[in-house]
C-alpha beads as a LAMMPS data file, in Angstrom:
LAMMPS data file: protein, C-alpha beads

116 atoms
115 bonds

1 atom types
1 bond types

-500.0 500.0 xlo xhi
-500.0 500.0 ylo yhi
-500.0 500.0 zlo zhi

Masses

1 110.0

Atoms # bond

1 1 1 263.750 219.306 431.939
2 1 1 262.101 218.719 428.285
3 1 1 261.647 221.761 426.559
4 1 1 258.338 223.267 426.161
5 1 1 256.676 223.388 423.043
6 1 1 254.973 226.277 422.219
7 1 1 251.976 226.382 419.363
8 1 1 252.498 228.774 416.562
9 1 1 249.867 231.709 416.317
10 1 1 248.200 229.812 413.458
11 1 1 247.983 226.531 415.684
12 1 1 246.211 228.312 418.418
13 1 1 242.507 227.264 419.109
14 1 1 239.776 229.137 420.444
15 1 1 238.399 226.388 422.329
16 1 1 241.813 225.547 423.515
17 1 1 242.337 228.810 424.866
18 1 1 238.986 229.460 426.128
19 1 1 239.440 226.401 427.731
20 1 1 242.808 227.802 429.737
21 1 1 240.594 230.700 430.580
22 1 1 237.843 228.487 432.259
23 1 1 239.387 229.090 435.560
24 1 1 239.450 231.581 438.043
25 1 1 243.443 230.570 438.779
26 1 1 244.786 230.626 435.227
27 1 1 242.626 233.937 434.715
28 1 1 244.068 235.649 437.517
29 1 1 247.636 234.497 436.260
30 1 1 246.541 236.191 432.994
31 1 1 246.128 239.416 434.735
32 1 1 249.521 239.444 436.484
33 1 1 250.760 238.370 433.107
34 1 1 248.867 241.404 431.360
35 1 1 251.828 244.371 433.251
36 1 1 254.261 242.480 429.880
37 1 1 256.781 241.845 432.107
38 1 1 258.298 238.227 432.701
39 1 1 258.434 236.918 435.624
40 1 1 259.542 233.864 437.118
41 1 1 257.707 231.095 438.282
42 1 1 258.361 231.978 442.323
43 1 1 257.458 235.044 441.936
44 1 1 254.001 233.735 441.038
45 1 1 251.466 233.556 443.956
46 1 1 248.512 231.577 444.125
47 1 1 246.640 229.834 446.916
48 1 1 247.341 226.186 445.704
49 1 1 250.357 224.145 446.101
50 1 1 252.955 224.561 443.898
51 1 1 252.424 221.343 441.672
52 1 1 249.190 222.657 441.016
53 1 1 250.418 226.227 440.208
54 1 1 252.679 224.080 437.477
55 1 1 249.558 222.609 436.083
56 1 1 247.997 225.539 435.325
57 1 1 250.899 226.940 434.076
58 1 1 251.066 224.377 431.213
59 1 1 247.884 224.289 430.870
60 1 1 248.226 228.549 429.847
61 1 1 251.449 227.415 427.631
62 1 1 249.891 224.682 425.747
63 1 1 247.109 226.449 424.618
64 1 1 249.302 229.311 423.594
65 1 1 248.587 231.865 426.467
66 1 1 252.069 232.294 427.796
67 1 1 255.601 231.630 426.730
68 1 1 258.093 229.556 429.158
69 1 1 261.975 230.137 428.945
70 1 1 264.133 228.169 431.384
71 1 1 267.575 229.362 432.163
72 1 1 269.068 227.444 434.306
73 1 1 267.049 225.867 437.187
74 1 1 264.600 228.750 437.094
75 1 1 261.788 228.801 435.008
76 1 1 260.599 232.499 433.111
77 1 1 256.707 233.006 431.873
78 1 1 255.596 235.888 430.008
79 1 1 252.122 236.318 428.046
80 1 1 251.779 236.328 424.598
81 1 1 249.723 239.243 424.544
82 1 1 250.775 240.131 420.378
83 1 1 250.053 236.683 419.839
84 1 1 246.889 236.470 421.132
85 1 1 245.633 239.659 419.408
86 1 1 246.988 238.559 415.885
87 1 1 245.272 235.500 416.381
88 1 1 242.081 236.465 418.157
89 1 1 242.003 240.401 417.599
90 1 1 240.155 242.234 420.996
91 1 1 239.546 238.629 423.038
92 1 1 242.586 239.570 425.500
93 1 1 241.046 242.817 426.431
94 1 1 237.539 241.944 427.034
95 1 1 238.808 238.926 429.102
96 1 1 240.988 241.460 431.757
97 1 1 238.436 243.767 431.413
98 1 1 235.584 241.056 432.420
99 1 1 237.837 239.659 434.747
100 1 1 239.014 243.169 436.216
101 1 1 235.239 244.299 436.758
102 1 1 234.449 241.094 438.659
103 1 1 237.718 240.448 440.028
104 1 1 238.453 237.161 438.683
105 1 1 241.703 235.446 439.840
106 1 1 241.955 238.118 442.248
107 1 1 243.527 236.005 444.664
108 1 1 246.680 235.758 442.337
109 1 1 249.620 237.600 442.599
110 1 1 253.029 238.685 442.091
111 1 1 255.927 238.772 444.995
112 1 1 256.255 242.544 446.125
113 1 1 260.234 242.212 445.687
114 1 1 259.919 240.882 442.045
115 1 1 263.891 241.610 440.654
116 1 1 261.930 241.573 436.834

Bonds

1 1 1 2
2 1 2 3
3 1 3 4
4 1 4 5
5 1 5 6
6 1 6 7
7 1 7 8
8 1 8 9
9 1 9 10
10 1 10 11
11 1 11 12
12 1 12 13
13 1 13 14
14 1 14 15
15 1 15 16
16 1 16 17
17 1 17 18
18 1 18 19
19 1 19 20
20 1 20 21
21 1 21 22
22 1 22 23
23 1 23 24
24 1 24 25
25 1 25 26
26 1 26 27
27 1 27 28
28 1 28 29
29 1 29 30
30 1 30 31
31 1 31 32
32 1 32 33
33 1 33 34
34 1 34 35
35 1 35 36
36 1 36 37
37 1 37 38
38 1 38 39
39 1 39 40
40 1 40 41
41 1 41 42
42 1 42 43
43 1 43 44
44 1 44 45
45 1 45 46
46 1 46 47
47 1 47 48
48 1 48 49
49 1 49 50
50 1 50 51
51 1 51 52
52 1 52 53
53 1 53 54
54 1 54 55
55 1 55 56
56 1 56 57
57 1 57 58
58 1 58 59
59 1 59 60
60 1 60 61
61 1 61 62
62 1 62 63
63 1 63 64
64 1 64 65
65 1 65 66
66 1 66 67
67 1 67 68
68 1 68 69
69 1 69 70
70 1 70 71
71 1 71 72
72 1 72 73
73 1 73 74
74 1 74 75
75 1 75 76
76 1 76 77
77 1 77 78
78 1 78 79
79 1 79 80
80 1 80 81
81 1 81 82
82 1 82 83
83 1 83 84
84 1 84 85
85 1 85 86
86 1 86 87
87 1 87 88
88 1 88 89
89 1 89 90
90 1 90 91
91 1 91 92
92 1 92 93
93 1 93 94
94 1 94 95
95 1 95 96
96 1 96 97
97 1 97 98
98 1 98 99
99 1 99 100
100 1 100 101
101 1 101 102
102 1 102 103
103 1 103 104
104 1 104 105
105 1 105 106
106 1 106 107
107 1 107 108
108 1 108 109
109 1 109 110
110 1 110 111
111 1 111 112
112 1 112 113
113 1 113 114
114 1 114 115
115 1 115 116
């Protein structure tokens, strides 16, 4: 597998991560994200096929959302919550609040018997 590149803070775009966070799937990956804790991709559930769940997990890394780690043939994503807020102070928080009230991504989740 290639490894991932990850944009420094200062490389992160608004419109590239507003972007990540136009839909309802990547937002409600951002809320599982939000608990800190990294988890690994299988843990991850969403109702789309896997493939698809890949996509819009590089679509969160490239624009700087999340951090991926492989080890192994298992694949690790976190959210670069400090990140985000040195780069974009308060726009984390109003996004899981927002998405929270209206229960965006809703329908994404994490396995009950996470090991993380």
């Amino acid at each position: 597998m290639k490894r991932a590149r990850h944009p420094d803070v200062a490389e992160m775009s608004l419109t590239a991560v507003m972007g990540a966070l136009s839909d309802p799937i990547r937002v409600g990956l951002v809320r599982v994200l939000a608990d800190g804790r990294e988890r690994g991709w299988g843990e991850l559930h969403a109702p789309v096929a896997k493939s698809t769940l890949s996509h819009h997990l590089r679509v969160l890394r490239d624009a700087g959302l999340t951090r991926t780690r492989q080890e192994g043939t298992r694949c690790f994503v976190r959210l670069r919550a400090e990140d985000l807020h040195e780069r974009f102070p308060g726009l984390l928080e109003a996004v899981l609040r927002a998405a929270d009230r209206d229960d965006v991504g809703g329908q994404v989740s994490v396995a009950e018997d996470s090991p993380h």
